[in-house]
N, C-alpha and C positions, 0 to 999 in steps of 0.2 A: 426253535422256529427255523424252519430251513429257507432259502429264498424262493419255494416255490408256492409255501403257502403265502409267505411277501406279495409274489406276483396274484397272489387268486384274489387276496384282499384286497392290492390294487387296483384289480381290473373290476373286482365287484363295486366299491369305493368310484372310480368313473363310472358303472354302469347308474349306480343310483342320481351321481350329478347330473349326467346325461337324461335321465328321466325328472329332475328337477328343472330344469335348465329349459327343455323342452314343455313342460308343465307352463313355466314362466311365460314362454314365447307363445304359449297359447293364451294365457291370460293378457297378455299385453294387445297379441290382433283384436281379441275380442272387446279390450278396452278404445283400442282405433276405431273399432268399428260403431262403437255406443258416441265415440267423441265425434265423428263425420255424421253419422244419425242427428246427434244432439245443434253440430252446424249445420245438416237442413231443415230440422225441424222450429229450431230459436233464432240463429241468426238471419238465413234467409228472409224471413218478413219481416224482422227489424232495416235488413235492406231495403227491402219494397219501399217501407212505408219513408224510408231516408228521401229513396228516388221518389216519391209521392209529393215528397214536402220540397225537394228543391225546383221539382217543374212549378207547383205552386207559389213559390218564391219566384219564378223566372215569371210568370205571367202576371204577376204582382206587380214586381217592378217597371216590368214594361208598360203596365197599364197606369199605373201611378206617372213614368216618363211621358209616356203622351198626353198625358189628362193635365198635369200638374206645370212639369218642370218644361216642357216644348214651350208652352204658352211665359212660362215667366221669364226664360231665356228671347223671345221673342220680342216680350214689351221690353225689356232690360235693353236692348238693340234698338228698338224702334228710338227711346230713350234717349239712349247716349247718342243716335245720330241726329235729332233735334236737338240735344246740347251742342254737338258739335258744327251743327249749321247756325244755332243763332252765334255761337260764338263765331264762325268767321263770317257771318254780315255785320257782324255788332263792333268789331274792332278792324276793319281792313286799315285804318290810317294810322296804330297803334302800330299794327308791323311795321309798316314801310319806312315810319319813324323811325323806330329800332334798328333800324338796317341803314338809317342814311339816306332815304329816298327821300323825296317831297311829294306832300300830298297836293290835289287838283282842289283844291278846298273853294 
């Protein structure tokens, strides 16, 4: 075998990878192409329907806040500042006591 037929076998030898090689990278766009396909055809509306359900939750919540929780944070307050008024007419000479003062009794 002399190195020239070496070299024809070499180069034949690349020309066949070269034509595999390229085979592959065709196979592979066309698998990109079915994979980008398949994410707008599948995941896109799985999106939508995500966005669907979170405005539905945002108008939920907000409706349940104003209906529900405004009004019981409201009485909660009204509440505690009636506790907080009878208790300082109810004991004004308890403090003053406390403190040392004399009361007008």
């Amino acid at each position: 075998m002399s190195i020239a037929s070496i070299r024809d076998m070499a180069i034949v030898l690349l020309a066949i990878e070269s034509l595999i090689i390229g085979g592959l990278l065709i196979v592979l766009v066309l698998q990109i192409r079915n994979l980008i396909n398949l994410l707008k055809d599948e995941v896109k509306p799985i999106l939508d329907e995500a966005r669907d359900t979170v405005s539905t939750v945002k108008g939920t919540t907000s409706f349940v806040s104003d209906t529900v929780i405004t009004p019981i944070i409201n009485v909660a307050s009204f509440a505690s500042a009636v506790r907080q008024g009878v208790a300082t007419f109810r004991s004004p000479t308890r403090k003053r006591a406390e403190n040392g003062e004399q009361g007008t009794e």
